[in-house]
PDBQT receptor file of N, H, CA, C and O in Angstrom, charges set to zero:
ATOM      1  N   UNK A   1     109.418 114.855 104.863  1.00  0.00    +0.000 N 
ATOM      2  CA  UNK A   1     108.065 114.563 105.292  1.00  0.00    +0.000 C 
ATOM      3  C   UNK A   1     108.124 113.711 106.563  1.00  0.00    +0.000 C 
ATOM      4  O   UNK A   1     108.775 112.721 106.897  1.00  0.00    +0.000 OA
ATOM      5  N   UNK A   2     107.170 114.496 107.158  1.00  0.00    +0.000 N 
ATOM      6  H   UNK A   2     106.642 115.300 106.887  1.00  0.00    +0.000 HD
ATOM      7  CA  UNK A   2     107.356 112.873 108.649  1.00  0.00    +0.000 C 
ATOM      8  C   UNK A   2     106.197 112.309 108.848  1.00  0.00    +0.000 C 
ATOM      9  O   UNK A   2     105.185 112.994 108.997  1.00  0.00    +0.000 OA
ATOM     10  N   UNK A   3     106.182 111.084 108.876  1.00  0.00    +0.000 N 
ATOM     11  H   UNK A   3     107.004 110.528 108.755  1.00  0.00    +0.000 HD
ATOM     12  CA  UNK A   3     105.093 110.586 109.684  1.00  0.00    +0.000 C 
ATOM     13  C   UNK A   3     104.797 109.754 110.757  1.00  0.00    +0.000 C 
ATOM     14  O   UNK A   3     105.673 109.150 111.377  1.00  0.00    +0.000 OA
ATOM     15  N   UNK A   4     103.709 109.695 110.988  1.00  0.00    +0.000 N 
ATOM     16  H   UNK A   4     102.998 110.185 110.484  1.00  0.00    +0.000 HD
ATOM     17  CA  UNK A   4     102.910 108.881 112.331  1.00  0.00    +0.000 C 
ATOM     18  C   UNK A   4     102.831 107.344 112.337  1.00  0.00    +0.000 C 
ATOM     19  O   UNK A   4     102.800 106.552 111.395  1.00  0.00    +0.000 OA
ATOM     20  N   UNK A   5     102.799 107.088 114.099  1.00  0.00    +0.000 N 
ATOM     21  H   UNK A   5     102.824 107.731 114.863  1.00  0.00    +0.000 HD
ATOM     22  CA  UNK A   5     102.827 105.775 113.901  1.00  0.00    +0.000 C 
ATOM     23  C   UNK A   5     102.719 105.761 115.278  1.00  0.00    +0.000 C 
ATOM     24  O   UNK A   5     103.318 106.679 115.840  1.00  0.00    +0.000 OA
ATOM     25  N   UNK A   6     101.755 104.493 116.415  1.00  0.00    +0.000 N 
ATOM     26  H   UNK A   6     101.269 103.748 115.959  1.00  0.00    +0.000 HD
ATOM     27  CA  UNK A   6     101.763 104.562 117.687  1.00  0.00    +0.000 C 
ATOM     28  C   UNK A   6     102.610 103.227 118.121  1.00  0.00    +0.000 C 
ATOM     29  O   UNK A   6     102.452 102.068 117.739  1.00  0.00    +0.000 OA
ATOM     30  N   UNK A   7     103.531 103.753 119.016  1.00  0.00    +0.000 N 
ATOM     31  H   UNK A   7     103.660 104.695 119.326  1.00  0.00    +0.000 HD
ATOM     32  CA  UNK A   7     104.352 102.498 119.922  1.00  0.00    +0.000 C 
ATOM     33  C   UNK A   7     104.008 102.296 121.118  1.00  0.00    +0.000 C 
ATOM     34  O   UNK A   7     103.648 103.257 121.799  1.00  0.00    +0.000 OA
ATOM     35  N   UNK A   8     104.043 100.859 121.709  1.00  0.00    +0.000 N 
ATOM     36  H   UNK A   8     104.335 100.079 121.156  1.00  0.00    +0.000 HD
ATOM     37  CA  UNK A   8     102.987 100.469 122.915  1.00  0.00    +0.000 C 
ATOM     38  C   UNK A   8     104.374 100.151 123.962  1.00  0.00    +0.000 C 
ATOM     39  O   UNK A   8     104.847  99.063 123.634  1.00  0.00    +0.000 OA
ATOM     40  N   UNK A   9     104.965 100.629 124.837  1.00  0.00    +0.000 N 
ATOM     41  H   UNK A   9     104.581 101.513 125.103  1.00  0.00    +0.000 HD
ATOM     42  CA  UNK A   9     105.952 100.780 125.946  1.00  0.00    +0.000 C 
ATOM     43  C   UNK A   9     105.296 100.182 127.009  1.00  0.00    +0.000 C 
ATOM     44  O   UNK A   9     104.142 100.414 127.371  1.00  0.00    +0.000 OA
ATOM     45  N   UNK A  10     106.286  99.205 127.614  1.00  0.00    +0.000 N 
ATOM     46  H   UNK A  10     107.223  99.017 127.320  1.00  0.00    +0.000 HD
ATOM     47  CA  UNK A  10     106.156  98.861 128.899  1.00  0.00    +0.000 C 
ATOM     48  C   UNK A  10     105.850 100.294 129.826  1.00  0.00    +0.000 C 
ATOM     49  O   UNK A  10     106.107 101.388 129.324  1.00  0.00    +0.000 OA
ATOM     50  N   UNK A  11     105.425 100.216 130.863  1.00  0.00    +0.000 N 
ATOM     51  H   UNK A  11     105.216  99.327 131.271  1.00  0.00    +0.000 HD
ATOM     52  CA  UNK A  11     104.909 101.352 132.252  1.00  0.00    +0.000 C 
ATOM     53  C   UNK A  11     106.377 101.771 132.521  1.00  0.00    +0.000 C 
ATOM     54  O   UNK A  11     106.724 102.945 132.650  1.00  0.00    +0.000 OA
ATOM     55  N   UNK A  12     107.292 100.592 132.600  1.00  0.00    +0.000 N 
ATOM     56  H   UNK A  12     107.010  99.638 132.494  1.00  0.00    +0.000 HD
ATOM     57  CA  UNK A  12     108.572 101.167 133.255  1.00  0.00    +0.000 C 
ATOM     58  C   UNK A  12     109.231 102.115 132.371  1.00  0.00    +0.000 C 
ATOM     59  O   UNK A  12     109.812 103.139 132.730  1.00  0.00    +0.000 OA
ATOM     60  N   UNK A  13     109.088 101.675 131.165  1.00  0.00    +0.000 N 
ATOM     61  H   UNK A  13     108.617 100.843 130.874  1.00  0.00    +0.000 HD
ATOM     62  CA  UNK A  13     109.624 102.606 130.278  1.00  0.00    +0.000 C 
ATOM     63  C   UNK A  13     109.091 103.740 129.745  1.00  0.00    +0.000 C 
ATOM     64  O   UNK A  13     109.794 104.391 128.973  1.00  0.00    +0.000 OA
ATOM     65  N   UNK A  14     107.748 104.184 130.060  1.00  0.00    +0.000 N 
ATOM     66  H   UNK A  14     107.177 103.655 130.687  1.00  0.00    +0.000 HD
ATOM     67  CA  UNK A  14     107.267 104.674 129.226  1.00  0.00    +0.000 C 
ATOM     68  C   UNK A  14     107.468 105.812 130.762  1.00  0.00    +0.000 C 
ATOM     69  O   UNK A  14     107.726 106.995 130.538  1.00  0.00    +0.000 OA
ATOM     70  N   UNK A  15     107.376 105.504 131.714  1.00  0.00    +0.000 N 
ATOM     71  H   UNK A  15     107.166 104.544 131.897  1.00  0.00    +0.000 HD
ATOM     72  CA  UNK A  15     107.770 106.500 133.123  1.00  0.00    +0.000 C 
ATOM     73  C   UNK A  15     109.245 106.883 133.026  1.00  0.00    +0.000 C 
ATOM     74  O   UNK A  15     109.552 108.025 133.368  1.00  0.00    +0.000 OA
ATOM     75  N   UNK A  16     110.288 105.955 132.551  1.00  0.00    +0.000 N 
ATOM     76  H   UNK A  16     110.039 105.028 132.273  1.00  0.00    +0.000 HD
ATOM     77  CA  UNK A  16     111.548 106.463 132.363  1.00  0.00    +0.000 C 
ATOM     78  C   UNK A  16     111.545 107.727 131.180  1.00  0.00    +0.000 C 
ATOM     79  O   UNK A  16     111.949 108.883 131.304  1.00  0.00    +0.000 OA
ATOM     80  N   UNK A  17     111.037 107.160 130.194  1.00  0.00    +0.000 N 
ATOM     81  H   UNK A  17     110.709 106.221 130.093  1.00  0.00    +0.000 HD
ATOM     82  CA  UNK A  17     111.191 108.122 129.499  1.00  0.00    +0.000 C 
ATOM     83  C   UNK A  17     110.212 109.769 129.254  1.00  0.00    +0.000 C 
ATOM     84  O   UNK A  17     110.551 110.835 128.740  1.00  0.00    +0.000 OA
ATOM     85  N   UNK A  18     108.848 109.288 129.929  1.00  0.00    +0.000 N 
ATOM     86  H   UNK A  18     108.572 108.422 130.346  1.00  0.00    +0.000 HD
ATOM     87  CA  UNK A  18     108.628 110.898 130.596  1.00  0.00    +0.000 C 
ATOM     88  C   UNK A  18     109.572 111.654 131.829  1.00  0.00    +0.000 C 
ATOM     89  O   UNK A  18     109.457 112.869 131.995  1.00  0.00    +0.000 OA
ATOM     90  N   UNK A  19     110.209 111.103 132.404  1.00  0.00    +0.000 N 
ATOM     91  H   UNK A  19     110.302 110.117 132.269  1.00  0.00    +0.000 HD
ATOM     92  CA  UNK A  19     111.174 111.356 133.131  1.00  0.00    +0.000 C 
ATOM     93  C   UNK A  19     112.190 112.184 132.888  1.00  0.00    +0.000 C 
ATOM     94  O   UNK A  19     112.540 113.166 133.543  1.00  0.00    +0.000 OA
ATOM     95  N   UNK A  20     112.705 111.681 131.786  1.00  0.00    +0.000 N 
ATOM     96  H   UNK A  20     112.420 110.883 131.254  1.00  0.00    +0.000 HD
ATOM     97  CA  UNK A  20     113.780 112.052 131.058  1.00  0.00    +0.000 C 
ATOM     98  C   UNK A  20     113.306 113.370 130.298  1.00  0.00    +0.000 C 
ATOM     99  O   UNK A  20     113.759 114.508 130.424  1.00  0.00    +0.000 OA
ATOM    100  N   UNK A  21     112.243 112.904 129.451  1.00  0.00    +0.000 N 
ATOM    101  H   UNK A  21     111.875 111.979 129.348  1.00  0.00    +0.000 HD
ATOM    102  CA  UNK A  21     111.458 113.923 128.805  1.00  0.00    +0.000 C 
ATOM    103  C   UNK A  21     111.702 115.796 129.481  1.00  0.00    +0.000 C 
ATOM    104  O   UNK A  21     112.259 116.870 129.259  1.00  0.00    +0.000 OA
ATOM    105  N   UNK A  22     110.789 115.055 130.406  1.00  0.00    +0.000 N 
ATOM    106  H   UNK A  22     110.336 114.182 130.587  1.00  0.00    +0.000 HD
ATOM    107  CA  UNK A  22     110.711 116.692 132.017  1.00  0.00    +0.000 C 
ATOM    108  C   UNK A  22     111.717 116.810 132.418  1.00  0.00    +0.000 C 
ATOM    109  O   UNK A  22     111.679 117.664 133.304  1.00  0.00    +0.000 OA
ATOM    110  N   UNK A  23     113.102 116.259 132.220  1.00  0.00    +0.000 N 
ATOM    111  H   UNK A  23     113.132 115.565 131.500  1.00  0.00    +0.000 HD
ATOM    112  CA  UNK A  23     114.448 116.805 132.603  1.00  0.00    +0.000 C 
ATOM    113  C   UNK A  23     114.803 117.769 131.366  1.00  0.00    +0.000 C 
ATOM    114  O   UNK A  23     115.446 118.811 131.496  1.00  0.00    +0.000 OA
ATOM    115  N   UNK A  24     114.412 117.392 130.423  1.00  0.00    +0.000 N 
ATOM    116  H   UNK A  24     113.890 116.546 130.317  1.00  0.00    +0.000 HD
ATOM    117  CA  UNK A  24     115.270 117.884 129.314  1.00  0.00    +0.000 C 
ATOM    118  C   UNK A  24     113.957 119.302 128.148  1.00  0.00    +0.000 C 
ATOM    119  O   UNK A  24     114.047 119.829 127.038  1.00  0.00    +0.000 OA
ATOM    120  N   UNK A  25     112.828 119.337 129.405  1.00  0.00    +0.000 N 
ATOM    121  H   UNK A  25     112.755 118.910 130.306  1.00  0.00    +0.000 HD
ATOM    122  CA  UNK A  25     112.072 120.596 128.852  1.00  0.00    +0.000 C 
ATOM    123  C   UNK A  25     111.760 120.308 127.590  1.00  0.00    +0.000 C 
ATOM    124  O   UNK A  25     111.910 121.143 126.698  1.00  0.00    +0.000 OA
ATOM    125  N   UNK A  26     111.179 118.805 127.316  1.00  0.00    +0.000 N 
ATOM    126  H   UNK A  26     111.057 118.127 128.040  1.00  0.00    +0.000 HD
ATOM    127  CA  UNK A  26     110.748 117.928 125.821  1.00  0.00    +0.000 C 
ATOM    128  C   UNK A  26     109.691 117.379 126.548  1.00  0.00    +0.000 C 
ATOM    129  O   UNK A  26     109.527 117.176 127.751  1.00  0.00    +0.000 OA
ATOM    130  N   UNK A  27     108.835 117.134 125.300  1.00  0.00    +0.000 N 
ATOM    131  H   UNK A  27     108.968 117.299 124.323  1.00  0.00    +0.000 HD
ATOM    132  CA  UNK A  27     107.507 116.585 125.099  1.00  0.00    +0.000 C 
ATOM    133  C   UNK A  27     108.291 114.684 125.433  1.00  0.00    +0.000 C 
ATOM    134  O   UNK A  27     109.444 114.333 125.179  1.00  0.00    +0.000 OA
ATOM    135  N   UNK A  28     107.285 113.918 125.983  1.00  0.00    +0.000 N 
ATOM    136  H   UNK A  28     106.349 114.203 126.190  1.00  0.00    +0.000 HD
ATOM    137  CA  UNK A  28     107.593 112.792 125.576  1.00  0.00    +0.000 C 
ATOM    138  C   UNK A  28     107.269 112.370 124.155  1.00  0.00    +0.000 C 
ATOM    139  O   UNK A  28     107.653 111.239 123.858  1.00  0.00    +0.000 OA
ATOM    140  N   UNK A  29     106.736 112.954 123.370  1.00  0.00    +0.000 N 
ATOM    141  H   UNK A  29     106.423 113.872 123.611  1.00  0.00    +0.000 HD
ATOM    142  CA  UNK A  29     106.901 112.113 122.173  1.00  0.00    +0.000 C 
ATOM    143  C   UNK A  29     108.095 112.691 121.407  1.00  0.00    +0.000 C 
ATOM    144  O   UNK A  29     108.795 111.869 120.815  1.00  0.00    +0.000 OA
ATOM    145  N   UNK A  30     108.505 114.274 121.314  1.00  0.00    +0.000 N 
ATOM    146  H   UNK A  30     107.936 114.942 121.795  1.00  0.00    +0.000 HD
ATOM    147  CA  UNK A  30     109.898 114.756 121.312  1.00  0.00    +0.000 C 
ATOM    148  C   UNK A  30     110.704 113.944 121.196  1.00  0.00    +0.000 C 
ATOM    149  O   UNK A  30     111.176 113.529 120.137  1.00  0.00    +0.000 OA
ATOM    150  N   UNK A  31     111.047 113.507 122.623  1.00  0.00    +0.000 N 
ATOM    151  H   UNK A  31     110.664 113.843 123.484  1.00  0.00    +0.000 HD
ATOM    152  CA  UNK A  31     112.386 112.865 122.840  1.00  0.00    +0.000 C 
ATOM    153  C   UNK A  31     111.904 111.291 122.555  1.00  0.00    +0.000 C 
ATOM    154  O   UNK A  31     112.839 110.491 122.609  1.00  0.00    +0.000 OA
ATOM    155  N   UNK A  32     110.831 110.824 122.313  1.00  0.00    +0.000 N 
ATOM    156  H   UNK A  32     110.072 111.473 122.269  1.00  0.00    +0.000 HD
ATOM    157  CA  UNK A  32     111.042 109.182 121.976  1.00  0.00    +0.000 C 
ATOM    158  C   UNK A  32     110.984 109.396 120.377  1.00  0.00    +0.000 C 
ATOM    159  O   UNK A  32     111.351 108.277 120.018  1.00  0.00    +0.000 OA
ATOM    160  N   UNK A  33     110.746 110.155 119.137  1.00  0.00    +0.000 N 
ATOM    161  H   UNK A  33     110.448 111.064 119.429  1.00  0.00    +0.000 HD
ATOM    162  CA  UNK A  33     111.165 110.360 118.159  1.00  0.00    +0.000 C 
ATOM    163  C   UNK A  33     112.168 110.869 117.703  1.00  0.00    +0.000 C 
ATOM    164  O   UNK A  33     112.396 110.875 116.494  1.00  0.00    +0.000 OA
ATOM    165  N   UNK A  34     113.011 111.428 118.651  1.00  0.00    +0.000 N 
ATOM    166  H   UNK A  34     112.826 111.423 119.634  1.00  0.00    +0.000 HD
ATOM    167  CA  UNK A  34     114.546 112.051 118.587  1.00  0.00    +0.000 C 
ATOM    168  C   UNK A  34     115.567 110.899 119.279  1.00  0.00    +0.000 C 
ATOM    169  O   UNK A  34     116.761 111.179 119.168  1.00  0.00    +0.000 OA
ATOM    170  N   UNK A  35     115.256 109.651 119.972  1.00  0.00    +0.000 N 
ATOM    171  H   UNK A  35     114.286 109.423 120.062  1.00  0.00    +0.000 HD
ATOM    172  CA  UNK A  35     115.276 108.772 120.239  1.00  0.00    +0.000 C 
ATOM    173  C   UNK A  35     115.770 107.641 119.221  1.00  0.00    +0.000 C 
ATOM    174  O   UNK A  35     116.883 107.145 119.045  1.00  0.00    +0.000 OA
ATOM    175  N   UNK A  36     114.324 107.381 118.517  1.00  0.00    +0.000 N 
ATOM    176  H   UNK A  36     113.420 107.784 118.660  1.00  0.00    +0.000 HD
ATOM    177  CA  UNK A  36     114.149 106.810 117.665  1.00  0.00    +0.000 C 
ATOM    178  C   UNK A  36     115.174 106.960 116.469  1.00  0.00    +0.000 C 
ATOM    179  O   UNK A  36     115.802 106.045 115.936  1.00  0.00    +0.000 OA
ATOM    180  N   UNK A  37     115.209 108.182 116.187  1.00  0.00    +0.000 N 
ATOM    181  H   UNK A  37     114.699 108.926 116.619  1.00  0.00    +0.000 HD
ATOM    182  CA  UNK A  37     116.044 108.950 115.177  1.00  0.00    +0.000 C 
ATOM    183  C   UNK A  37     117.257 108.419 115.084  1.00  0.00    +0.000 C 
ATOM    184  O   UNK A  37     117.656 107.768 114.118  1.00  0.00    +0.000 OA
ATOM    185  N   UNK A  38     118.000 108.723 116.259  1.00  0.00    +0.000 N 
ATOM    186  H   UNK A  38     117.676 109.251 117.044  1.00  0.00    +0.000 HD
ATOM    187  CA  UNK A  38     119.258 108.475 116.648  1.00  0.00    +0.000 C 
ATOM    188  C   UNK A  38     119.708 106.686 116.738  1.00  0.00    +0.000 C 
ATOM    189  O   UNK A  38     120.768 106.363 116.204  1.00  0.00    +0.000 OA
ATOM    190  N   UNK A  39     119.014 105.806 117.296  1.00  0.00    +0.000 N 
ATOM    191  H   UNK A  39     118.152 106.069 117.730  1.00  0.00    +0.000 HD
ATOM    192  CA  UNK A  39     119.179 104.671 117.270  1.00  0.00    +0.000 C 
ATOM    193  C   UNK A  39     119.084 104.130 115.649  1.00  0.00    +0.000 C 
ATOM    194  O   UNK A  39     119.805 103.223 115.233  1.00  0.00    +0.000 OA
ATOM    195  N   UNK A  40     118.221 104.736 114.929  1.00  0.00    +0.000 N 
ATOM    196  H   UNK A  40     117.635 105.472 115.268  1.00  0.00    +0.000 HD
ATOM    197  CA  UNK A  40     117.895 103.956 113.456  1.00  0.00    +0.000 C 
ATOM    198  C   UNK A  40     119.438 104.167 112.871  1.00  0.00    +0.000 C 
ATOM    199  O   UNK A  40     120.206 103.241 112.612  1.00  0.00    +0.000 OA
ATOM    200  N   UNK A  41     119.803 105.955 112.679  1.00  0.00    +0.000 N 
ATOM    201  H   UNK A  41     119.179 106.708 112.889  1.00  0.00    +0.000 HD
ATOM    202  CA  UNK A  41     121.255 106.241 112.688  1.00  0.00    +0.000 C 
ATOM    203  C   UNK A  41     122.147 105.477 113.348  1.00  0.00    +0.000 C 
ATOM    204  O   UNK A  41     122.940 104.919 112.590  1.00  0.00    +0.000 OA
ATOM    205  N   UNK A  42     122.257 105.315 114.191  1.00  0.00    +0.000 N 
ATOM    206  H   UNK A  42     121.613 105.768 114.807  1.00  0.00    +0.000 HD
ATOM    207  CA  UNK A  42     123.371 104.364 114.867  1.00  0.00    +0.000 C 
ATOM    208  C   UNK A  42     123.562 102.773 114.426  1.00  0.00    +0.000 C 
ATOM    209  O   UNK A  42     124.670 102.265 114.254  1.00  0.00    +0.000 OA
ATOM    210  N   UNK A  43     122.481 102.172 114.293  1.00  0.00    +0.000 N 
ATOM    211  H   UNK A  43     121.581 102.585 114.432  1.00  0.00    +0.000 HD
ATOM    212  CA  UNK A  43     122.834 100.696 113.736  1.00  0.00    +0.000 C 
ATOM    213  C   UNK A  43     122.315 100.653 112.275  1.00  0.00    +0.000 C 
ATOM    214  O   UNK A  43     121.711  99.665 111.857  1.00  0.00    +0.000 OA
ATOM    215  N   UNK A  44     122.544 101.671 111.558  1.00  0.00    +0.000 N 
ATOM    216  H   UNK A  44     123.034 102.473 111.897  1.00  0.00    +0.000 HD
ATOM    217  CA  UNK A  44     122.447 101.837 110.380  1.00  0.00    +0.000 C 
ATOM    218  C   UNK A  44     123.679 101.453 109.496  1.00  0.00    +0.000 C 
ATOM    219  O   UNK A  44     123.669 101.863 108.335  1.00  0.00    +0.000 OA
ATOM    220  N   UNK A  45     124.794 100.668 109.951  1.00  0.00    +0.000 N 
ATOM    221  H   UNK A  45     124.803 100.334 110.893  1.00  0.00    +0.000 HD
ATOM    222  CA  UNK A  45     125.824 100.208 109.568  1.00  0.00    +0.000 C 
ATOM    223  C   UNK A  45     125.764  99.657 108.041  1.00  0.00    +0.000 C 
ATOM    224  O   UNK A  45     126.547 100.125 107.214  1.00  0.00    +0.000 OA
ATOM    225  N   UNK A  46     124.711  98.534 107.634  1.00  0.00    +0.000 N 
ATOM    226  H   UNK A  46     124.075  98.154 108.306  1.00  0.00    +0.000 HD
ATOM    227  CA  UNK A  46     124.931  97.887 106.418  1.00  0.00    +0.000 C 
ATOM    228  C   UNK A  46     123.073  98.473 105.648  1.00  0.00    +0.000 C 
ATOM    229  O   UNK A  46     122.086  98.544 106.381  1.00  0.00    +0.000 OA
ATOM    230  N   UNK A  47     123.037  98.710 104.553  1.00  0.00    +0.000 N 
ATOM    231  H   UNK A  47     123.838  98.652 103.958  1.00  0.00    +0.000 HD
ATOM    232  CA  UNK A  47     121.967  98.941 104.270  1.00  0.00    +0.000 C 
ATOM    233  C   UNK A  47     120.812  97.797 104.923  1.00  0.00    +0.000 C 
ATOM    234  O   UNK A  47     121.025  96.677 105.387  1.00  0.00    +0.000 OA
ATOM    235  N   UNK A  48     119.657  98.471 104.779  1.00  0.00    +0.000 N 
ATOM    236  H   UNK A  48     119.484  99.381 104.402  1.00  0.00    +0.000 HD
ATOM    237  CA  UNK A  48     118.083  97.760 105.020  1.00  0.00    +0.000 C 
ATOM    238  C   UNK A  48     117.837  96.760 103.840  1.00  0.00    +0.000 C 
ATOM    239  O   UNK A  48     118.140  97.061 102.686  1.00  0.00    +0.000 OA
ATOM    240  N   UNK A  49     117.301  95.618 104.160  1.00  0.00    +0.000 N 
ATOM    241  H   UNK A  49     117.055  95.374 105.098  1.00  0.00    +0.000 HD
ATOM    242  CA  UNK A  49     116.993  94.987 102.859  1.00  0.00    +0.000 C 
ATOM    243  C   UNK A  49     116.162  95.432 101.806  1.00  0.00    +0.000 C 
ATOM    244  O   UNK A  49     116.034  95.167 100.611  1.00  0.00    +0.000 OA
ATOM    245  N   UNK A  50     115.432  96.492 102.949  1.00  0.00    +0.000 N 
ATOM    246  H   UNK A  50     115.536  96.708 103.919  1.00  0.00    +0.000 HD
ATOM    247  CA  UNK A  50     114.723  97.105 101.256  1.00  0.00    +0.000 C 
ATOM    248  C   UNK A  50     115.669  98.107 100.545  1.00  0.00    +0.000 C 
ATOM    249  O   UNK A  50     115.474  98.368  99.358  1.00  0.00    +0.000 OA
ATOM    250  N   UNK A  51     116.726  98.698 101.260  1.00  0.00    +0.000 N 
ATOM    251  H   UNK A  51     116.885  98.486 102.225  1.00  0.00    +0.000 HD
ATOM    252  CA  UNK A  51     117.537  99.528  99.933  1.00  0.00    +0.000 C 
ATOM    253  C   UNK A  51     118.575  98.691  99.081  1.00  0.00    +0.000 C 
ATOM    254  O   UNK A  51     119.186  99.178  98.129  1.00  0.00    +0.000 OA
ATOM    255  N   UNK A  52     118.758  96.984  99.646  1.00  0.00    +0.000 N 
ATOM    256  H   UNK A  52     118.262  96.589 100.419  1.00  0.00    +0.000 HD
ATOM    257  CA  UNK A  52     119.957  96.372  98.749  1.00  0.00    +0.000 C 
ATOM    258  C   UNK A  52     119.436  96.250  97.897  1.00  0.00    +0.000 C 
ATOM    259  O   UNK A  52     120.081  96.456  96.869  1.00  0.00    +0.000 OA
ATOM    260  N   UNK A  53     117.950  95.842  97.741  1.00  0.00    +0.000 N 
ATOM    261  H   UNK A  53     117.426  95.675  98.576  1.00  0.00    +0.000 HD
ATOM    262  CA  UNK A  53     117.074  95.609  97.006  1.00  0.00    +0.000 C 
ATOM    263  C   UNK A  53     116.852  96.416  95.940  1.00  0.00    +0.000 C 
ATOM    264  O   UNK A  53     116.603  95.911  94.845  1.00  0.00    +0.000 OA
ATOM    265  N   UNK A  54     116.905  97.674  96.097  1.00  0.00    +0.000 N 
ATOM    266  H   UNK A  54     117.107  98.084  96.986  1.00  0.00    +0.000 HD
ATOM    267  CA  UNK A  54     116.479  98.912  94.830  1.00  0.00    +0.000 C 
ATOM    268  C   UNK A  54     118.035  99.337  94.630  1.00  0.00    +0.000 C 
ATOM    269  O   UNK A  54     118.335 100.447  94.189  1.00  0.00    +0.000 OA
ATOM    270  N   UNK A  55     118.943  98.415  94.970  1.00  0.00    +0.000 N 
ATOM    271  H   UNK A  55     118.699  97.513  95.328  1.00  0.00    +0.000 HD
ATOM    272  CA  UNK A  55     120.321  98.677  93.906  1.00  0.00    +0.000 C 
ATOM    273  C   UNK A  55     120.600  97.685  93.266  1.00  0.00    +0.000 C 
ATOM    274  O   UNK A  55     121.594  97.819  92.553  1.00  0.00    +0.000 OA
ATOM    275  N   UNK A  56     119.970  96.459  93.232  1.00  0.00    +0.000 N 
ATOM    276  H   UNK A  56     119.163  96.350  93.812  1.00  0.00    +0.000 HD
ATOM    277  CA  UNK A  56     120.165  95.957  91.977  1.00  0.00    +0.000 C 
ATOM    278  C   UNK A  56     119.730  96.232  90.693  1.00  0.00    +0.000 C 
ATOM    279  O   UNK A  56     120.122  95.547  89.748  1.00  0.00    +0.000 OA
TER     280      UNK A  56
């Protein structure tokens, strides 16, 4: 299931990343939720406190 949610970006960033967007033939919200995706994955190293939480 996915859902919604609005994020408020600095101008500089929010131009970098339509930028990027129109290089890569993606929507900007595309690539800032495929973005998103990837960073949560990446410092996903030790669980969230809410999952240590539902293993005790």
């Amino acid at each position: 299931m996915s859902k919604r949610f609005s994020v408020t970006l600095p101008d500089t960033v929010f131009d970098q990343l339509e930028a990027l967007a129109e290089n890569q033939g993606r929507t900007t919200a595309n690539l800032a939720a495929y973005l998103i995706e990837v960073g949560v994955r990446n410092i996903k190293v030790e669980p969230l406190p809410t999952e240590k939480e539902k293993n005790k």
